[in-house]
TORKOL-4160 file (C-alpha; in steps of 0.2 Angstrom, whole numbers, padded with zeros to 4 digits, m for minus):
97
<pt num="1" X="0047" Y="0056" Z="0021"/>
<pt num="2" X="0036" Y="0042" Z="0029"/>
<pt num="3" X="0025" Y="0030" Z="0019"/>
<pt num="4" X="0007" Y="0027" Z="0023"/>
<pt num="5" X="m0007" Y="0017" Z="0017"/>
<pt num="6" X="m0024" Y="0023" Z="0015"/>
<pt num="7" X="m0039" Y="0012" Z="0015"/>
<pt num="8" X="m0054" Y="0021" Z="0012"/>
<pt num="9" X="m0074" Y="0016" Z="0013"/>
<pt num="10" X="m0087" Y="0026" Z="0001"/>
<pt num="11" X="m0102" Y="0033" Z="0013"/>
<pt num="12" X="m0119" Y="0035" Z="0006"/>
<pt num="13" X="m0116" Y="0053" Z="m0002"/>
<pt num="14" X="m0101" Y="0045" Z="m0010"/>
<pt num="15" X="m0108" Y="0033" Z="m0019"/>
<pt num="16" X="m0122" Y="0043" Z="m0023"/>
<pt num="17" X="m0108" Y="0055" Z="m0030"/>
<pt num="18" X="m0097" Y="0041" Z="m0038"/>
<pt num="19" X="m0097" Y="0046" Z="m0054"/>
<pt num="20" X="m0087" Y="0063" Z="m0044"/>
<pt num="21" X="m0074" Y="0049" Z="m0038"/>
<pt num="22" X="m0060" Y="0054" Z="m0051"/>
<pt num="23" X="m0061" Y="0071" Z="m0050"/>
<pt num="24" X="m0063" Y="0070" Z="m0028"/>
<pt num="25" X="m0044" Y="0060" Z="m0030"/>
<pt num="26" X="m0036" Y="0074" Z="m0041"/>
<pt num="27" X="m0045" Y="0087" Z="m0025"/>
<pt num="28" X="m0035" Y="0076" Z="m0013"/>
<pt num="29" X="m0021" Y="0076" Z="m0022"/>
<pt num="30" X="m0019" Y="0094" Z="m0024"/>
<pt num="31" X="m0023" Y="0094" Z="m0006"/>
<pt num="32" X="m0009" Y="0083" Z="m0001"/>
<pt num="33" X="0002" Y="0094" Z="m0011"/>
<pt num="34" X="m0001" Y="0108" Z="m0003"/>
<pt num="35" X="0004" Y="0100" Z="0015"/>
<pt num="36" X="0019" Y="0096" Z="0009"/>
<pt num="37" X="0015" Y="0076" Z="0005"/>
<pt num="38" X="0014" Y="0067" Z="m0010"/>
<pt num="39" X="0001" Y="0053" Z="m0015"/>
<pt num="40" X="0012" Y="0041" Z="m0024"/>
<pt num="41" X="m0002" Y="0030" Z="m0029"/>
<pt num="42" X="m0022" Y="0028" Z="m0029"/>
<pt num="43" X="m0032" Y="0014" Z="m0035"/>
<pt num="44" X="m0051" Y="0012" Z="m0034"/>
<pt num="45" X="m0052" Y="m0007" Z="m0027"/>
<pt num="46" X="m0065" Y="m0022" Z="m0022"/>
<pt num="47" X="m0067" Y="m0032" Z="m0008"/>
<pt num="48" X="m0066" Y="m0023" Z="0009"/>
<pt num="49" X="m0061" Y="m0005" Z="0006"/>
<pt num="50" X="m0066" Y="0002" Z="m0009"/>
<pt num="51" X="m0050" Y="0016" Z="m0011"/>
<pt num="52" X="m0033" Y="0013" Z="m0008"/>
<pt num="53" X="m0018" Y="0024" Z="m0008"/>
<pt num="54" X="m0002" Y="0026" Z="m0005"/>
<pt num="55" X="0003" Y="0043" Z="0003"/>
<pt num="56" X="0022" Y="0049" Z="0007"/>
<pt num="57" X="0021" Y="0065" Z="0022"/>
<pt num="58" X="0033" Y="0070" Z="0031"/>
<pt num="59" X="0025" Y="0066" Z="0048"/>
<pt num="60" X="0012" Y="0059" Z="0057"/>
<pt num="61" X="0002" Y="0075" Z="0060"/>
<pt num="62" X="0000" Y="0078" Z="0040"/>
<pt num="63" X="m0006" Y="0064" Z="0036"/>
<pt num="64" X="m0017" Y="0063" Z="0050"/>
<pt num="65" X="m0024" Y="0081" Z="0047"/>
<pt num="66" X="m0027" Y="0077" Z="0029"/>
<pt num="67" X="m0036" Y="0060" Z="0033"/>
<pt num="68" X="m0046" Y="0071" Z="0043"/>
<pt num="69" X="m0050" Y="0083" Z="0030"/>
<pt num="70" X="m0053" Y="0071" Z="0019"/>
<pt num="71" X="m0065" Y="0062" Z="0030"/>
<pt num="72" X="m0074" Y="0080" Z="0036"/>
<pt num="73" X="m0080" Y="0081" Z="0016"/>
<pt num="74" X="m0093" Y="0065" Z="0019"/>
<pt num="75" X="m0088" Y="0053" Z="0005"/>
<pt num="76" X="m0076" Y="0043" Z="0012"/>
<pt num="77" X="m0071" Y="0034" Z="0029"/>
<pt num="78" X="m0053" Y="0032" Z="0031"/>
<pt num="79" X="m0039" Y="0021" Z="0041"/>
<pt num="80" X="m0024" Y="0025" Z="0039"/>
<pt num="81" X="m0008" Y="0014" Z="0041"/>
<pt num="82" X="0010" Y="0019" Z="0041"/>
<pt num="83" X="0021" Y="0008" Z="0030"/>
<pt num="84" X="0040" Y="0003" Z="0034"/>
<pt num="85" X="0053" Y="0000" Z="0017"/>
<pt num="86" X="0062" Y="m0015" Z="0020"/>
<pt num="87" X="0077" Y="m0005" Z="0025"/>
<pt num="88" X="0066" Y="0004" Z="0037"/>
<pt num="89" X="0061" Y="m0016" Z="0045"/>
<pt num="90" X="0081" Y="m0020" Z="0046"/>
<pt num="91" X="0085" Y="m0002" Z="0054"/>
<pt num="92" X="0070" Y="m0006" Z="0066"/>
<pt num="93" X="0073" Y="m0025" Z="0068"/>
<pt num="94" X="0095" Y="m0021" Z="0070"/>
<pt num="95" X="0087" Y="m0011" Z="0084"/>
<pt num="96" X="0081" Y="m0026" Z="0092"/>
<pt num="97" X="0090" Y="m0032" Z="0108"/>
């Protein structure tokens, strides 16, 4: 399974539905599920993106596709990183010529 980080923005209709917020994580989260990933951690934040989680799929596509999905719902912006384990940086940097 590949790690990713997503950061995520309220729109307008979510922070006029904040008080949802809880209840639109455990959505996403069933929804993960059900594609075969895994949110390993979400945390409401401050400063420049308002939710951060930490998502395990097993490919680029799923994750994308439930970014998307998430996004398509009008509460929330998202950017989505993948995230490397150390021993993902030294296979990747071992690979270096």
């Amino acid at each position: 399974m590949a790690t990713y980080v997503v950061l995520a923005n309220f729109t307008e209709q979510g922070v006029r539905q904040a008080k949802d917020s809880p209840k639109r994580a455990d959505a996403f989260k069933e929804t993960a599920k059900k594609h075969g990933a895994t949110v390993k951690e979400l945390y409401w934040t401050q400063g420049l993106y308002d939710i951060t989680a930490i998502v395990e799929a097993p490919d680029d596509m799923t994750v994308t596709s439930l970014s998307l999905g998430l996004g398509m719902l009008g509460n929330v912006r998202t950017q989505t990183m993948r995230a490397f384990s150390a021993a993902e940086m030294k296979t990747i940097l071992g690979k270096l010529a």
